[in-house]
C-alpha positions in Angstrom: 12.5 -35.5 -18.7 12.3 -31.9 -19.1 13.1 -29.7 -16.7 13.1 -26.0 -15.9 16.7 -24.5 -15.1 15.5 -22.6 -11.9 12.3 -23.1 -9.9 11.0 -23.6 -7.2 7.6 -23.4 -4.5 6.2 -22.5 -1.1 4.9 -25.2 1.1 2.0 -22.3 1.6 0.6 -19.3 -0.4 -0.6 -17.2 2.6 0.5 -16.5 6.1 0.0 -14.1 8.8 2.8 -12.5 11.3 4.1 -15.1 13.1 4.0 -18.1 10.5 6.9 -19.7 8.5 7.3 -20.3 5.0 9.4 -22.5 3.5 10.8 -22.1 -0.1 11.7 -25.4 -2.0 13.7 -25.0 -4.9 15.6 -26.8 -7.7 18.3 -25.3 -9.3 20.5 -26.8 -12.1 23.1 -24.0 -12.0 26.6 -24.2 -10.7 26.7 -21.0 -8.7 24.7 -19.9 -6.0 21.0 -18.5 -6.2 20.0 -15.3 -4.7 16.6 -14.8 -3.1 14.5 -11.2 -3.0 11.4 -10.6 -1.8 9.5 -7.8 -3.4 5.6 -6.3 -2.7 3.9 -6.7 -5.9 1.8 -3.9 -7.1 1.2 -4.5 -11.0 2.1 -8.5 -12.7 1.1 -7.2 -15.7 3.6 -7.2 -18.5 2.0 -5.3 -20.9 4.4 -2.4 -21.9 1.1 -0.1 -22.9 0.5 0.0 -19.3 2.4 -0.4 -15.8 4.1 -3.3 -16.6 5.5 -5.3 -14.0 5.6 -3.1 -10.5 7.2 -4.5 -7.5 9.0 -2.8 -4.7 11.9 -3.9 -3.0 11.4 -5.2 0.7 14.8 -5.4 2.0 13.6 -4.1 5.4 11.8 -7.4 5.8 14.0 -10.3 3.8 17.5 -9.1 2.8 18.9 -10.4 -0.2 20.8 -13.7 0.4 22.8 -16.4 -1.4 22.1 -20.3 -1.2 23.6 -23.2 -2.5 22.2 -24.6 -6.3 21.2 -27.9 -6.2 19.0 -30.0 -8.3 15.6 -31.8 -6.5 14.3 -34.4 -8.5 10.5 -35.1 -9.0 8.1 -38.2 -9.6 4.9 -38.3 -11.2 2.2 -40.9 -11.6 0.5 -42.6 -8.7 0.5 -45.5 -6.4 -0.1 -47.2 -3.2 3.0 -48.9 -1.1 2.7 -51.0 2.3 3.4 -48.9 5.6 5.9 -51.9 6.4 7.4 -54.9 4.6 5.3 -58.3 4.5 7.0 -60.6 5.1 6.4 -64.3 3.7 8.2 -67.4 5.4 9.2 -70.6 2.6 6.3 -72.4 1.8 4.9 -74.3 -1.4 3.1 -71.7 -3.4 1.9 -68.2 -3.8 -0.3 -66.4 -5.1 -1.7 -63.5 -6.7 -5.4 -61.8 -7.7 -6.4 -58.9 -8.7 -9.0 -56.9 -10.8 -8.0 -54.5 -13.3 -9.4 -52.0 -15.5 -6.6 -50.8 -17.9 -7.2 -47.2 -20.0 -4.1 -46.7 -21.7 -1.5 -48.9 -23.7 2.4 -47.5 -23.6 5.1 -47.5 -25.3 6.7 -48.9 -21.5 5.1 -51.8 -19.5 2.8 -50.9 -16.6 3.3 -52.3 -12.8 -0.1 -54.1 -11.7 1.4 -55.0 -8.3 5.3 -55.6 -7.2 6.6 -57.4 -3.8 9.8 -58.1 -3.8 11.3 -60.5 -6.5 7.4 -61.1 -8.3 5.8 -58.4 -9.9 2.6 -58.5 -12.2 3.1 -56.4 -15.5 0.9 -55.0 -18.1 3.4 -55.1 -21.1 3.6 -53.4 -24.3 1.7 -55.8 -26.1 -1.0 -55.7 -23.7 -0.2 -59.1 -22.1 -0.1 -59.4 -18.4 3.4 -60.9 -17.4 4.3 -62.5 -14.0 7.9 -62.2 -13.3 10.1 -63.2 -10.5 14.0 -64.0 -10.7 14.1 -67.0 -12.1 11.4 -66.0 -15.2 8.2 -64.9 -16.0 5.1 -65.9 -17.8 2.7 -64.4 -19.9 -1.2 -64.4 -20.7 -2.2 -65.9 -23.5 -4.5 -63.0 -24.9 -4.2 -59.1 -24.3 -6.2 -57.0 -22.2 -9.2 -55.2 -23.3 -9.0 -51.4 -22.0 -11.9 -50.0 -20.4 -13.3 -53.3 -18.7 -12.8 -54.9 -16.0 -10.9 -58.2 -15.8 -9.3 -60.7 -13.5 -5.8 -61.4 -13.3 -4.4 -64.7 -11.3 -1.1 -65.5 -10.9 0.8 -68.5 -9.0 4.5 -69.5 -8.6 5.5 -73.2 -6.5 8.8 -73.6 -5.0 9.3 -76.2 -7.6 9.3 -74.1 -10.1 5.7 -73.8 -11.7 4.7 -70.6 -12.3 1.4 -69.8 -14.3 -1.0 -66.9 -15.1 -4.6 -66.5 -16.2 -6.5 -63.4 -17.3 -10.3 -63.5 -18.0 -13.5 -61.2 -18.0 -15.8 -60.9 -14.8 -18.7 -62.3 -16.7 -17.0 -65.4 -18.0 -17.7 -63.9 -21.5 -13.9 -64.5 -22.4 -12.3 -67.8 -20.6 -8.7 -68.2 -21.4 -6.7 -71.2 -20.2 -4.1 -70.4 -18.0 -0.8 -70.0 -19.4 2.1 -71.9 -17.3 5.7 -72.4 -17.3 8.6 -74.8 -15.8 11.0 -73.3 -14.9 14.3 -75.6 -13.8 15.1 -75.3 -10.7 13.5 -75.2 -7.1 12.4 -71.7 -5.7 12.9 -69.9 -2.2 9.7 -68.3 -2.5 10.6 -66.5 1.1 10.1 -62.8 1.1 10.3 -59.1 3.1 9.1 -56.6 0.8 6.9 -53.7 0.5 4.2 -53.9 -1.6 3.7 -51.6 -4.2 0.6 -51.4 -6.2 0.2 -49.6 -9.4 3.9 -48.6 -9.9 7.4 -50.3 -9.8 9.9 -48.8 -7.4 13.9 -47.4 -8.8 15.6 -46.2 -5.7 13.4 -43.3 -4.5 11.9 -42.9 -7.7 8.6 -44.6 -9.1 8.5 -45.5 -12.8 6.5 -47.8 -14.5 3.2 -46.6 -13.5 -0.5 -48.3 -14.3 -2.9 -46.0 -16.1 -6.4 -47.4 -14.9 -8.3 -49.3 -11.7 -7.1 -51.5 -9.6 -9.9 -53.4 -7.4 -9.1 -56.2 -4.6 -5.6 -57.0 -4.7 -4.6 -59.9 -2.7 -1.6 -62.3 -1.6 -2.1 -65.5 -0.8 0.8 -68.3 0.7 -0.4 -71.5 0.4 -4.6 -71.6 0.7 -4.1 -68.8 3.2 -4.9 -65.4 2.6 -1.4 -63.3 3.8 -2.4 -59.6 2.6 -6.0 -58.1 0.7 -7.1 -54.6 0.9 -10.6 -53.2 0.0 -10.2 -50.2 -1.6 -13.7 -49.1 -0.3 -12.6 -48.8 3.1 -11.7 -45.5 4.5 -12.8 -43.9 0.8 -11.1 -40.2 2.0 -8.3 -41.3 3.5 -5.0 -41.3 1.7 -4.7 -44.8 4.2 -6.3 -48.2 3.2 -6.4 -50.4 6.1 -5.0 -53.7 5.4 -7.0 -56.6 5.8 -4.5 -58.5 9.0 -1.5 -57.0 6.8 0.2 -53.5 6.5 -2.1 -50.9 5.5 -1.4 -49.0 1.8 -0.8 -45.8 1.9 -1.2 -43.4 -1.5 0.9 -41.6 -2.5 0.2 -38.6 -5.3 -3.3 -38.3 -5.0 -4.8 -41.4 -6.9 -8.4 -41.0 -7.7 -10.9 -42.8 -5.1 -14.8 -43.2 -5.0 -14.8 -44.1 -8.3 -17.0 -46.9 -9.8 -15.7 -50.5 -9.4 -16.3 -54.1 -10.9 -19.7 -54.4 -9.0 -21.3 -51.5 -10.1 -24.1 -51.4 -12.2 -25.8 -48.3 -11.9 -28.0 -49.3 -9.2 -26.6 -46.3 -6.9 -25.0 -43.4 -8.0 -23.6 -42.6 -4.4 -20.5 -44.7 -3.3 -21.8 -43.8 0.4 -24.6 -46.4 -0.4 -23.2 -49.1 -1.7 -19.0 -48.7 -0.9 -18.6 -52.1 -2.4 -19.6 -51.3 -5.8 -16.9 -48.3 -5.8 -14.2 -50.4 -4.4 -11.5 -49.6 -6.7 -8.7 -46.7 -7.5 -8.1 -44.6 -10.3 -4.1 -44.5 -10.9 -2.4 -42.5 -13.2 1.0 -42.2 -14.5 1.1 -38.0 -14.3 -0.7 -37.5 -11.0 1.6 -35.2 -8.6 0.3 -34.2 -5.7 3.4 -32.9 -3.9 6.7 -32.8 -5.4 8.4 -33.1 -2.1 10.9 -31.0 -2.2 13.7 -30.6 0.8 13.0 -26.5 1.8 16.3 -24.0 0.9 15.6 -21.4 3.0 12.6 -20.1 4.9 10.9 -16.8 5.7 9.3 -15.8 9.2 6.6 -13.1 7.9 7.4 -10.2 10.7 4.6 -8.7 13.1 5.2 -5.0 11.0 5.1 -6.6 7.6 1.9 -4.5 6.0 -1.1 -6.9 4.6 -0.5 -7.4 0.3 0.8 -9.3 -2.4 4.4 -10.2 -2.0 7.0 -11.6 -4.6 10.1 -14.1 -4.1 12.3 -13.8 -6.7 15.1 -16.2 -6.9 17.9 -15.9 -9.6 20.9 -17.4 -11.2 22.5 -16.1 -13.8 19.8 -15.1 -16.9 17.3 -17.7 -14.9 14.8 -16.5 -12.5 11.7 -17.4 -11.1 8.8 -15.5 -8.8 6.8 -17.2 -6.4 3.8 -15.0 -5.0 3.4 -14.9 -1.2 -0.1 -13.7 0.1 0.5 -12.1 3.7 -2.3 -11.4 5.6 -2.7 -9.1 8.7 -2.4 -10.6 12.3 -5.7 -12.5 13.3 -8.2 -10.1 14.9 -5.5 -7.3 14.4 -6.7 -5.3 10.9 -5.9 -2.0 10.5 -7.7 -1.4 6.9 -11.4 -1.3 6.6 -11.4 -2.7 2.8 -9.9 -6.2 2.2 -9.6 -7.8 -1.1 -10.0 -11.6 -1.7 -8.2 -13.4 -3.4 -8.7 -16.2 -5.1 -6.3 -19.2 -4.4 -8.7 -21.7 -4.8 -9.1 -20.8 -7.9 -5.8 -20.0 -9.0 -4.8 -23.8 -7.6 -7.7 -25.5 -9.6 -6.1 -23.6 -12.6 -2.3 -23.9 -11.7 -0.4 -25.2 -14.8 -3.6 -25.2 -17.1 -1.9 -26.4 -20.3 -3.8 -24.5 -22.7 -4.6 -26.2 -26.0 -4.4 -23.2 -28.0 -0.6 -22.6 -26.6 1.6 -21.8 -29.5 5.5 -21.1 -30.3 4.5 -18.3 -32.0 3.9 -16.6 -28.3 7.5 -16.8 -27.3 8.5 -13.8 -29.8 5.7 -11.8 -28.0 7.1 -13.4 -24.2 10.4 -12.1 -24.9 9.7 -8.3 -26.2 7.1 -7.8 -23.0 10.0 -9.5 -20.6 6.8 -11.5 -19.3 7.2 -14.8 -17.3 9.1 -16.8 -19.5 7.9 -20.5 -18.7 4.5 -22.4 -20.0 2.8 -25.5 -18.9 2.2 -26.4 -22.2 5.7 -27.0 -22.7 6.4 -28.5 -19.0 3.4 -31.0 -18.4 5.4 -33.5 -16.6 5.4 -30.5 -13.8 1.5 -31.7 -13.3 -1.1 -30.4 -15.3 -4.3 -28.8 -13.8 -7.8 -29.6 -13.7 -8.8 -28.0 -16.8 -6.4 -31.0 -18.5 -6.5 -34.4 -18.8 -4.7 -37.2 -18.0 -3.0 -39.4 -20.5 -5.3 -41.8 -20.6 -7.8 -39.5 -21.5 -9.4 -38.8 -18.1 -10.4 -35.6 -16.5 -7.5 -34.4 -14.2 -9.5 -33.7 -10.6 -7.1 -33.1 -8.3 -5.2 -30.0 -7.9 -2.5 -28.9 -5.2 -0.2 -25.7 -4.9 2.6 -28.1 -3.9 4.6 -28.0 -6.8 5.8 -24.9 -8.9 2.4 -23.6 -10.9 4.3 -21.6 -14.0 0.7 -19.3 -14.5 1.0 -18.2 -10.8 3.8 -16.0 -11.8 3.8 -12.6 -12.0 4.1 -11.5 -16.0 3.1 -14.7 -17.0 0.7 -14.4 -20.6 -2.5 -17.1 -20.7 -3.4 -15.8 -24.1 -0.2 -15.1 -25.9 -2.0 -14.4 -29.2 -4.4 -11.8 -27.6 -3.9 -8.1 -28.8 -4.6 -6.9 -25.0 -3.1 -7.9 -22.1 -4.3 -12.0 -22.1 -4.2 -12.2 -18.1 -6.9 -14.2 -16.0 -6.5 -14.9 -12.7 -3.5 -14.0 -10.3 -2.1 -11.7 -12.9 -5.4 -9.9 -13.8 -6.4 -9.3 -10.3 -3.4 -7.1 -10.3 -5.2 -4.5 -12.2 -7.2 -4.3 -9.2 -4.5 -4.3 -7.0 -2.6 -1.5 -8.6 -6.4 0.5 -8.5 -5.9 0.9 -4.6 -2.4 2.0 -4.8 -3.1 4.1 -7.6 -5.9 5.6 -5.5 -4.5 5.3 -2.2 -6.6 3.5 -0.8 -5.2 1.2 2.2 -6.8 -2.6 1.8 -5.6 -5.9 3.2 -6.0 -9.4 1.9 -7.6 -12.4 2.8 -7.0 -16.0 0.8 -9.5 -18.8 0.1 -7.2 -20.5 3.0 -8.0 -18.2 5.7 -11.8 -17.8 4.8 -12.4 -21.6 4.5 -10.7 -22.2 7.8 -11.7 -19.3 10.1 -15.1 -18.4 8.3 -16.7 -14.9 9.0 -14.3 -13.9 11.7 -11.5 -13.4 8.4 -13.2 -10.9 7.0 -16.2 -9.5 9.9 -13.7 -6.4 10.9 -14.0 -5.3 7.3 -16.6 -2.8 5.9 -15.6 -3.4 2.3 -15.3 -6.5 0.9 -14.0 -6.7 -2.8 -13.2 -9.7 -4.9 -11.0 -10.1 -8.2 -11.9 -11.0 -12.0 -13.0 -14.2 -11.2 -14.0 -16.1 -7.7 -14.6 -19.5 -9.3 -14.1 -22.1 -7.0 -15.5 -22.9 -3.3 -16.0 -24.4 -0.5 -19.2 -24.5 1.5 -17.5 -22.6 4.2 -16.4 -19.8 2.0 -19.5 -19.2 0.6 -21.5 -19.2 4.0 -18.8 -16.8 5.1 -19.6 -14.3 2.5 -23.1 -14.8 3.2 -22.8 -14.0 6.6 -20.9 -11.1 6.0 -23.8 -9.6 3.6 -26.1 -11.2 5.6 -24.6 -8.8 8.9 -24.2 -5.7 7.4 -20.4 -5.6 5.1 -20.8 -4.8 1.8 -20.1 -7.3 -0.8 -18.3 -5.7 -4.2 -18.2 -8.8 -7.1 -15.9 -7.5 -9.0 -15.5 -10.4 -11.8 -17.4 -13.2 -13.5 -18.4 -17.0 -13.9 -17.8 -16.2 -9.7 -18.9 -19.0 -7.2 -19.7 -21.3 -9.9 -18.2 -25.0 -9.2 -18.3 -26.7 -5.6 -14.7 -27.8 -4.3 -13.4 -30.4 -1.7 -10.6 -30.0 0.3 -8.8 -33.3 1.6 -9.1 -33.8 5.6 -5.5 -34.9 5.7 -3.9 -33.0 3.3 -5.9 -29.5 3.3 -3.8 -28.4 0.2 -5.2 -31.1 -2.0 -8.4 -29.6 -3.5 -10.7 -31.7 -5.6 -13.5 -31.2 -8.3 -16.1 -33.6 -9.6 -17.7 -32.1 -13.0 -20.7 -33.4 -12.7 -24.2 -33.3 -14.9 -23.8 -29.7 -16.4 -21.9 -26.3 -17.0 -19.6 -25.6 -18.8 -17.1 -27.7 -18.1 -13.2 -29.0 -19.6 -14.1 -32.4 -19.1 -17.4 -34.4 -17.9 -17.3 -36.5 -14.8 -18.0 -40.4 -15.4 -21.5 -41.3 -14.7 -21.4 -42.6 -11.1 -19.1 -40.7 -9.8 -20.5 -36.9 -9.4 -20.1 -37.4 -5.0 -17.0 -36.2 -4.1 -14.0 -38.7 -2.5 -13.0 -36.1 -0.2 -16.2 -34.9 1.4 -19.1 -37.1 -0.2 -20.6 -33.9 -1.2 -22.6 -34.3 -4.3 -20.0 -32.3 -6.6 -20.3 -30.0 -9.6 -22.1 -27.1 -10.0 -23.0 -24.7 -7.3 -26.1 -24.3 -9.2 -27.5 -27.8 -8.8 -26.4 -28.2 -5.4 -29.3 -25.6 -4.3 -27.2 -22.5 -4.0 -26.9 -20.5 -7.2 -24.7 -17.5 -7.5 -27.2 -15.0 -7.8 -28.5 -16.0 -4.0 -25.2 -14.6 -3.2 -24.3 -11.8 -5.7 -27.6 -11.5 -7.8 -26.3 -12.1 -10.7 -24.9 -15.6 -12.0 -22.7 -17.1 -15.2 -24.8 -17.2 -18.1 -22.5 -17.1 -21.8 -18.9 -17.4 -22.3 -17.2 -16.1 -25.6 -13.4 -15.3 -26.7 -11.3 -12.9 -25.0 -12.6 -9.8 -26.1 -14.5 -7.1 -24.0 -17.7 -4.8 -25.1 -18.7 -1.9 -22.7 -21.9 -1.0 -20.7 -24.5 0.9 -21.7 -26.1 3.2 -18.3 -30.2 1.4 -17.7 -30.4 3.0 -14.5 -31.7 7.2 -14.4 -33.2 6.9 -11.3 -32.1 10.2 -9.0 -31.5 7.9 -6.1 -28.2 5.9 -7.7 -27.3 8.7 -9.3 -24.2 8.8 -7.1 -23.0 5.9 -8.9 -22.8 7.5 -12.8 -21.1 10.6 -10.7 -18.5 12.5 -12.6 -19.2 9.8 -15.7 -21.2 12.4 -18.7 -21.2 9.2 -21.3 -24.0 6.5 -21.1 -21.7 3.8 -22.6 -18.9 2.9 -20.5 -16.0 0.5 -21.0 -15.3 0.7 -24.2 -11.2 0.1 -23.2 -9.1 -2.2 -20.9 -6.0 -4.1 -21.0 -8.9 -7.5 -20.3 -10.1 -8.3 -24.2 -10.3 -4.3 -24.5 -13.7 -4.1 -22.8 -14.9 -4.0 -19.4 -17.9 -6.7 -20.0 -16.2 -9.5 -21.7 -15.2 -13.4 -22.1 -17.3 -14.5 -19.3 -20.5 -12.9 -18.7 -22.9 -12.9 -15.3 -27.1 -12.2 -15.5 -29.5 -11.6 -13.4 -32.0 -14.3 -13.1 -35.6 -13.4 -11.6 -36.2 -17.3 -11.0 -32.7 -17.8 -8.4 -33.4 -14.3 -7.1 -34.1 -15.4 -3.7 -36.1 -12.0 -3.4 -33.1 -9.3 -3.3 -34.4 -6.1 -4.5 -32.0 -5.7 -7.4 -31.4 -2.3 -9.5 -29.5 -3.3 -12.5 -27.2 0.0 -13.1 -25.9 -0.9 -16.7 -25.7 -3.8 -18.9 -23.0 -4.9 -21.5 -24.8 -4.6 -25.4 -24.1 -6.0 -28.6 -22.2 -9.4 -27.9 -20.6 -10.9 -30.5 -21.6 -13.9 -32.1 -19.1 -15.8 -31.0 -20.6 -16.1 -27.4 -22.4 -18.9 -26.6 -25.1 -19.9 -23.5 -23.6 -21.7 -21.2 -25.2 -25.6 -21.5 -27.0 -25.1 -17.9 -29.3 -22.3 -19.9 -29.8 -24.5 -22.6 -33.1 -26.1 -23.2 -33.1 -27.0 -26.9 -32.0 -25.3 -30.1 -34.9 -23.3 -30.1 -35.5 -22.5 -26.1 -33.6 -22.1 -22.8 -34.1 -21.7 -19.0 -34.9 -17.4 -19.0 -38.0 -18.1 -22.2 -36.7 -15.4 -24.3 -34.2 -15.0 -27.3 -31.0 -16.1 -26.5 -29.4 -13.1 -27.6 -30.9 -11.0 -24.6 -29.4 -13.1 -21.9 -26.0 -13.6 -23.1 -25.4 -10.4 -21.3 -23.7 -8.8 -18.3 -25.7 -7.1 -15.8 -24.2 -4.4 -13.0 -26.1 -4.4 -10.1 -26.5 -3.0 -6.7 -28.8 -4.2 -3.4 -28.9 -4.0 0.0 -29.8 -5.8 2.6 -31.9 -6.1 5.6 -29.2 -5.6 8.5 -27.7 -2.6 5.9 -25.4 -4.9 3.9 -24.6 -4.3 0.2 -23.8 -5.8 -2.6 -22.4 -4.3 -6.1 -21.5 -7.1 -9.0 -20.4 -6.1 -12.5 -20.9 -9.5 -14.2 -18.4 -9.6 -16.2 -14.3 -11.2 -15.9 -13.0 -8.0 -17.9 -14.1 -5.1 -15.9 -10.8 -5.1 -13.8 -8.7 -5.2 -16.6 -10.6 -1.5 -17.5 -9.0 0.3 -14.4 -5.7 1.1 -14.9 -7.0 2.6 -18.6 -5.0 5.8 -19.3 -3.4 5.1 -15.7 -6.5 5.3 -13.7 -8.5 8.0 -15.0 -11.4 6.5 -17.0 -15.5 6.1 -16.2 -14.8 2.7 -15.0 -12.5 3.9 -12.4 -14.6 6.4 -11.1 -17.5 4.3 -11.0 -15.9 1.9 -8.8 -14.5 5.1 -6.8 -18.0 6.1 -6.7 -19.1 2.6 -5.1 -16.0 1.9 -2.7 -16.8 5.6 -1.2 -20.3 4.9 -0.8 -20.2 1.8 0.9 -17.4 3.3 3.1 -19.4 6.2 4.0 -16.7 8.5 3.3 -14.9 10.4 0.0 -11.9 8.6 -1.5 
């Protein structure tokens, strides 16, 4: 298995004074590692701007030495027994189970294992039982992508048999069976591992597929069953008068089973027709890593973006930390949010369009040198799919995520900068500094858990290039903060778009369901748009009553390649002339390190018909978008028509707008991914710049 020579990961991306973070690293080097922490001002690479910025923080972390050593990892999923069953001598047991194979390998899949018998899925696409003293094989192969029954059955004199066969009796296969030549001791105290085949601490051999209603019988006496519709968002399944199963890696649940027929789309309403599990040989949930060293963050440690760099030799990596001020204790009055929900739901996107040919580029910027494309054993994200073909929906910052690293490139080919998310925010982040303006930060984390009281002390609110993914309780948040007077700056695109779930037990598993619409990397299966976590009906934000334009005004509408067109000024009106202030040109934009535009890639509209009755001024609007943009599928009607009733061409656009609110809140959105990517233009001096100056110093009621 590939591996990376030095890496390594935080068991949390934000913290306040007070809270410890531990650093878990793997290092394949002889000599010792160092560790630095840094205060990150610029992560982009680019040598036609800042580049990478980051200053030293010695006064907080001193440098320090630890001992290299390797941690090992383990994908693909599975369930094992709290505690060993155990199974006294007696005449015969035996096995059934319902499986729903997707994927034939090149290795055999584990069905179920206890002890010396094990059910396997072998290369052929036979089911073999095997204990000791031989194994057995089914007379016909499975057919992937339906359900079918497997029955297995072993006698202490030696008969051991197996039977596989269709649910609706469509194929009937005699049961294969075999004598084997001596007596048994059929006695046993084992875990029970289902979907995966234990090696020391490692799992290998993992099933790619459902698994419905495994059971163990000894004799005619039921000794261990599980139904796998009990407890649906747990990471538990209670054991029916036997050890309960507990999951490991995140296997996917409230997904349809053999009894479902589309009568109920739901698995709330009828459980037993989603009683099986989705298992997959590269789900990782958390790579489990011992911790090397930790970090306390200190009560006088300033609010921002911090760095830990660790290093060996000509290896290095960065992992960010996000440290927020002391609860209830800011001293800033604008706070930026940053978006580590969305950076999770993308960590180690491989990108399809990932080439070799980016290294060359990689290496003259000195940008982050590692790529999930070529590392998707690390765990892929939830713009990927599994091997089997299957939409990867789970998504978890406990591993190392190679495009959460400062310098990284996610378009290597691009003739700008190529950042999105964690990187690109940084062009807003070296704005303030550039400007001096003093600005905290608040994560996804802290606003999801704490709701308005994270962000009520603040009068500014601003958000980076691209706010994708939330919860409900982040987006009531922000709307209680517009709602109550703080003023709201969107400063991105294709912003609160898809509805997340975060797991009850294990808050830093996130889940998405891409259900009906959108545009979208993969399409949920029919039946399962509710998500496992929450039973929330998943998806869009759009279809689950709460567009973004109720929030912002202005909501996704077309999506094109990486490239950036400016604003034209709409607005002459004497009363916002404040915002075109010191900005002579009516087109504005035409630059950035983002696709070399301020309005690009993803584009935001305002929508009369979601409008819930803000009075909107649009201030500009992005013009002449390439052809290469398209309507995103929740627009479309037909060929001819979509949702807005006019030419497509007008509404693949982005609109800037400004309102206010009744309690004196405020909101100003620039609809559009690229526009950050425009500040730091000829180091900070540009109309987009001032614009935003303009805004910020409004809303604060005071010159910048």
């Amino acid at each position: 298995m590939k591996t990376v020579p030095l890496v390594g990961y935080s068991d949390k991306l934000s913290g306040r004074p007070g809270e410890r973070i531990n650093f878990m690293v793997s290092s394949e080097h002889k000599g010792d590692f160092t560790a630095e922490l840094f205060r990150s001002i610029s992560a982009d690479p680019n040598p036609k701007g800042l580049g990478v910025v980051e200053q030293s923080c010695d006064e907080f972390f001193t440098k320090k030495s630890f001992l290299s050593r390797k941690q090992s990892f383990h994908p693909g999923s599975y369930a094992i027994s709290e505690q060993p069953l155990k199974i006294t001598a007696d005449d015969k047991i035996s096995f059934s189970v319902l499986i729903y194979p997707t994927l034939q390998c090149a290795n055999s899949q584990s069905i179920i294992e206890f002890g010396q018998f094990s059910l396997n899925l072998n290369t052929e696409g036979q089911v073999a039982f095997v204990c000791d003293a031989g194994s057995v094989m089914s007379s016909n192969a499975v057919s992937l992508r339906r359900w079918q029954r497997v029955e297995a059955q072993i006698t202490k004199l030696g008969q051991i048999s197996i039977s596989l066969g269709s649910l609706d009796g469509s194929d009937t296969f005699k049961p294969t069976l075999k004598q084997l030549n001596r007596e048994l001791d059929l006695s046993q105290n084992a875990s029970v591992v289902i979907a995966g085949q234990l090696n020391g601490d490692a799992i290998i051999n993992c099933f790619n597929g459902k698994i419905e209603q495994p059971e163990i019988y000894v004799g005619s006496n039921s000794l261990a069953s599980w139904d796998f519709s009990r407890s649906m968002s747990s990471m538990t399944v209670p054991g029916s008068g036997c050890p309960n199963l507990k999951l490991i890696n995140a296997p996917t649940r409230a997904v349809t089973g053999a009894l479902w027929d589309a009568s109920e789309m739901n698995w709330q309403h009828k459980p037993e027709h989603y009683a099986s599990i989705a298992f997959h040989e590269d789900d990782i949930y958390d790579f489990n890593w011992e911790p090397d060293f930790s970090f306390v963050i200190p009560p006088n440690m300033p609010s921002g973006i911090y760095i830990m760099r660790i290093s060996c030799g000509d290896d290095y990596d960065a992992m960010p930390l996000f440290v927020c001020p002391e609860k209830d204790k800011s001293h800033a009055k604008v706070c930026v949010l940053v978006s580590t929900f969305t950076y999770v739901i993308y960590g180690n996107h491989a990108r399809p369009d990932y080439d070799d040919t980016w290294l060359e580029k990689i290496a003259d910027w000195n940008a982050y040198p590692h790529n999930p494309a070529q590392f998707q054993n690390y765990g892929l994200s939830t713009y990927n799919n599994h091997s089997d073909g299957s939409g990867v929906c789970h998504a978890s910052h406990k591993r190392p995520l190679f495009n959460l690293r400062p310098g990284y490139l996610t378009f290597g080919q691009a003739d700008c900068s190529g950042l999105r998310h964690f990187q690109a925010d940084s062009h807003l982040i070296s704005w303030l500094h550039a400007k001096g303006i003093e600005y905290e930060i608040i994560t996804d984390e802290e606003l999801h858990n704490e709701g308005l009281s994270a962000i009520q002390s603040y009068e500014a609110l601003l958000t980076g290039s691209h706010p994708e993914y939330h919860t409900n309780e982040t987006l009531e948040a922000l709307t209680q903060y517009r709602d109550q007077g703080g003023a709201l700056h969107y400063l991105g695109g294709n912003g609160f778009y898809w509805r997340i779930a975060r797991h009850s037990e294990e808050p830093s598993l996130l889940e998405i369901r891409r259900a009906e619409d959108g545009l979208r990397a993969w399409a949920s299966e029919p039946g399962e748009y509710y998500n496992g976590f929450d039973g929330a009906y998943g998806g869009l934000w759009r279809r689950n009553g709460r567009p973004p334009q109720q929030l912002v005004g202005v909501g996704f509408t077309a999506q094109g390649t990486f490239n950036g067109m400016p604003y034209r000024r709409v607005c002459f009106d004497p009363d916002f002339d404040w915002v075109f202030d010191g900005i002579e040109d009516e087109i504005i934009g035409d630059f950035g390190f983002s696709g070399n535009g301020a309005a690009g890639f993803e584009l935001d509209r305002v929508d009369p018909k979601l409008d819930p009755g803000h009075k909107i001024t649009i201030l500009a609007q992005s013009f002449a978008t390439d052809n290469h943009f398209i309507l995103v599928p929740e627009e479309q009607l037909t060929h001819l028509t979509n949702l807005s009733g006019g030419p497509e061409s007008e509404v693949k656009r982005a609109d800037m707008i400004y309102f206010e609110t009744p309690k004196g809140g405020r909101v100003f959105s620039v609809g559009s991914i690229t526009f950050c990517g425009s500040l730091p233009w000829n180091n900070f001096d540009n109309p987009v710049s001032r614009l935003l100056l303009n805004i910020l110093s409004n809303s604060l009621g005071e010159p910048i």
